[in-house]
Steps between C-alpha positions, in 0.01 A plus 500: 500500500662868397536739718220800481645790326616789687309806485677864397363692812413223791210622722370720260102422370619446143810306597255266693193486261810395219691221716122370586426502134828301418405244772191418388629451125796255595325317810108544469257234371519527091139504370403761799768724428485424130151646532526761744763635275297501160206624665620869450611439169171354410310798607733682249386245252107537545555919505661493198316231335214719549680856332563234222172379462391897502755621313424279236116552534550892405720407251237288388251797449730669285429229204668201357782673359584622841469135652729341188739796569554405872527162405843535312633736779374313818781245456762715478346690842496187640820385387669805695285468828590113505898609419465758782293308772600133433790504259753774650292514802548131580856517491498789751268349730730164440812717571396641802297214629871244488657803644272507811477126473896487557496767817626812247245746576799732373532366200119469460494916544807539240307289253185723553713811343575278182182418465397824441733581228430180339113610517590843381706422233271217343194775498692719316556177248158438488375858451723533164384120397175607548476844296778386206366156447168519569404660153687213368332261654144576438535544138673154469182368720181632326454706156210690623578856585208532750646220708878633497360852605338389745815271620738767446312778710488205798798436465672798502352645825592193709864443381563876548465434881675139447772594804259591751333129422839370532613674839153424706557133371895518614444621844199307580740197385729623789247507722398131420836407499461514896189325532311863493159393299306716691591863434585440102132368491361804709649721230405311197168385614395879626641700159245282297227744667703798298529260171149434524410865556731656248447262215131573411557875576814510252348270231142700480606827622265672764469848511781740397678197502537350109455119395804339419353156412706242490803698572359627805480137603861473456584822698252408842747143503759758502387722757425173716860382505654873556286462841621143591869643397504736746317376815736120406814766458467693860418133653821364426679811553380517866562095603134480544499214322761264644772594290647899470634627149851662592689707250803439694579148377743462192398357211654128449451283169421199704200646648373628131530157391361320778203711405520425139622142507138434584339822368662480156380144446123544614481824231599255266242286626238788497646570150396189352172442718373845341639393146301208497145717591621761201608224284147345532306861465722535201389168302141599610511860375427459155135368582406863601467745789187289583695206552798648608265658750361210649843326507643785712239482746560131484882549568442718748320303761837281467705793604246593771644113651878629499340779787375157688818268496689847585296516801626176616865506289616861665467285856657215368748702371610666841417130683747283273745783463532529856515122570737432175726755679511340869555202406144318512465339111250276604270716657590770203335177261188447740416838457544511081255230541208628721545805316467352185228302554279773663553712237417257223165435694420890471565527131350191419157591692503825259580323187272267571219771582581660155470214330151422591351821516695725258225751414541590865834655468471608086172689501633738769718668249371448149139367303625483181414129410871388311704672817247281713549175305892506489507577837312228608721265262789595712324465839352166454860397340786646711277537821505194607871446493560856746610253757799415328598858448454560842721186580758613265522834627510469849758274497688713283521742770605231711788495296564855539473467912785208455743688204397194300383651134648243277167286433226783494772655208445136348080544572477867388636393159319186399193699585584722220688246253153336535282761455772647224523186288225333535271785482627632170486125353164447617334823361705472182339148428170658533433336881350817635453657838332179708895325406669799581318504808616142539818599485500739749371254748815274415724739561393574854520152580855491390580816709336360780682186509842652381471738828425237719786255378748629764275451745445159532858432642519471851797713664706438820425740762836651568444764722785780525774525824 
């Protein structure tokens, strides 16, 4: 059994709340803990879920076009929140969780003022990805000029605030990192009342205030993660986290790449989980914005599961990093496990859901019959295999917690071989959309399995001197 890792200011309320929080994550029962740690991150999930569903309901009212332009650009959105929260983020929270998990609360505070470089410098990536290739993008995606105005004009006003995205994500990785669910959900959770107040007003105007349409939806997602930035910011500034941000620490290689050596893989990951999703909308463009309508909505209830396995992957994150770095491998696997399989249970209820009553979730945003009919080809296709996605996932964060990435690299990139190759044989022998559906289900099966391969070894317990 490790030793409990010393806190930076003993007798202090932080110090204590921290060192309590590390003992529970190395010594407590797994599922409880497990649990009492996602429960935070699940009320994140349901808030935001919710400025989705809304978001995408005004969006909705503003015609197909609108709906087939947020369709191309919603992957890409989602492709930088997952690099920010559980690609980058995860190998913070990794970092920092071994740190603690080894007694280095030091360490843990020096890698908190890396990860905020990393965070700022990937934003300002992301912003000039966003506004120089976007254009590009859209054009190759769809020939119809409504839908890439529509896209572009999205677009545009989120990836112009693409670093304030990236630092609320960064620092409420630090903050999970220490086993600190609760206050990165607080923050998260409570800005979706400003999302949800500021996106109708922006998109339909009210007053002296002009609608934007769909840019103004882009710009209230903006305004939302300027808020989290700075309320996440002064947290870790002040330590009233569990771990301080210090400017006073030099800046060391090794702690950059103990960050990236995890971070740099799961992007990758994120890269080619998101290529696969635009790869698919791709093939299915040419049927029309109708189609290409009802596919997006399709495609993203499957991105509203990554929200659901993070709830449960940013906990098993902090628990297996801080176990894989005192020592404890076999406890580190028991919790990859119970993770894994409670999260798999939660997608899978939702898949299943879709599948059987798709109209439920379609006809909230759209009644054009084609949109409607696609959709439900996807839902009563794909839903039912959610629970592998959710297995694959969650135990790709697993990975993260235990500096592991070899095999999700391995799962990230069949998924998209499969979907690649196979899709653009299928369609080109005339199979259609029901086989390229198909297809899609295949390939989460092999990035399900492909993440869980590691796994099924059993470890020796060799806990640390």
């Amino acid at each position: 059994m490790s030793a409990l890792p010393s806190a930076t200011a003993p007798g202090s309320k932080a110090a204590a709340a921290a060192q309590a929080r590390s003992a529970r994550l190395l010594h407590g029962p797994v599922l409880p803990t497990l649990l009492l740690l996602a429960a935070p991150n699940l009320i994140v999930m349901l808030s935001q879920a919710a400025a989705n569903f809304l978001e995408s309901y005004f969006v909705g009212l503003l015609g197909v076009d609108a709906l087939a332009g947020a369709a191309l650009v919603f992957p890409l959105v989602m492709l930088m929140q997952t690099m920010s929260a559980g690609g980058m983020g995860g190998g913070i929270s990794s970092a920092i969780a071994r740190a603690i998990g080894a007694g280095d609360r030091d360490k843990a505070e020096a890698l908190a003022l890396h990860a905020l470089l990393i965070a700022l410098g990937f934003g300002l990536l992301c912003m000039l990805g966003g506004l120089v290739g976007g254009p590009l993008l859209y054009r190759a995606m769809t020939g119809s000029f409504p839908v890439q105005q529509a896209a572009l004009a999205y677009s545009n006003a989120i990836f112009i605030g693409a670093v304030f995205l990236w630092l609320a994500n960064g620092m409420a990785s630090v903050l999970r990192g220490s086993g600190n669910m609760a206050l990165p959900a607080l923050v998260l959770s409570g800005g979706v009342l400003l999302l949800l107040v500021a996106s109708p007003l922006l998109i339909f105007g009210w007053g002296p205030l002009p609608a934007l349409g769909i840019m103004g939806a882009g710009l209230a997602l903006v305004l939302y993660y300027v808020a989290a930035a700075a309320v996440m910011l002064t947290a870790v500034l002040r330590g009233s986290g569990g771990v301080k941000l210090h400017f006073k620490h030099t800046l060391r290689w090794p702690l950059f790449r103990d960050i990236l050596g995890v971070g740099g893989p799961a992007i990758v990951n994120n890269i080619t989980l998101n290529l696969s999703v635009l790869t698919a909308t791709a093939l299915v463009s040419p049927l029309g914005s109708p189609a290409l309508a009802g596919f997006g909505l399709g495609i993203r209830l499957e991105y509203l599961q990554i929200p659901i396995v993070f709830g449960f992957g940013a906990a098993m994150v902090a628990m297996v990093g801080m176990n894989t770095g005192a020592g404890q491998l076999v406890r580190a696997r028991r919790v990859a496990w119970t993770g894994a399989l409670m999260a798999a249970g939660a997608t899978a209820i939702v898949g299943l859901a879709a599948a059987l009553f798709p109209a439920a979730w379609l006809g909230l945003f759209t009644q054009n019959a084609e949109a409607i009919r696609v959709g439900t080809q996807y839902l009563r296709t794909v839903g039912p295999a959610y629970g592998l996605f959710g297995l694959g996932l969650s135990l790709y964060f697993a990975s993260q917690g235990a500096r592991r990435m070899g095999w999700s690299l391995v799962a990230g990139a069949a998924r998209l071989a499969i979907v690649y190759v196979a899709g653009h044989l299928a369609l080109k022998m005339g199979a259609g959309l029901p086989t390229l559906l198909v297809i899609m289900v295949v390939a989460l099966a092999a990035y399900a399995l492909l993440n869980a391969w590691p796994w099924f070894a059993r470890p020796q317990d060799r806990p640390r001197g």
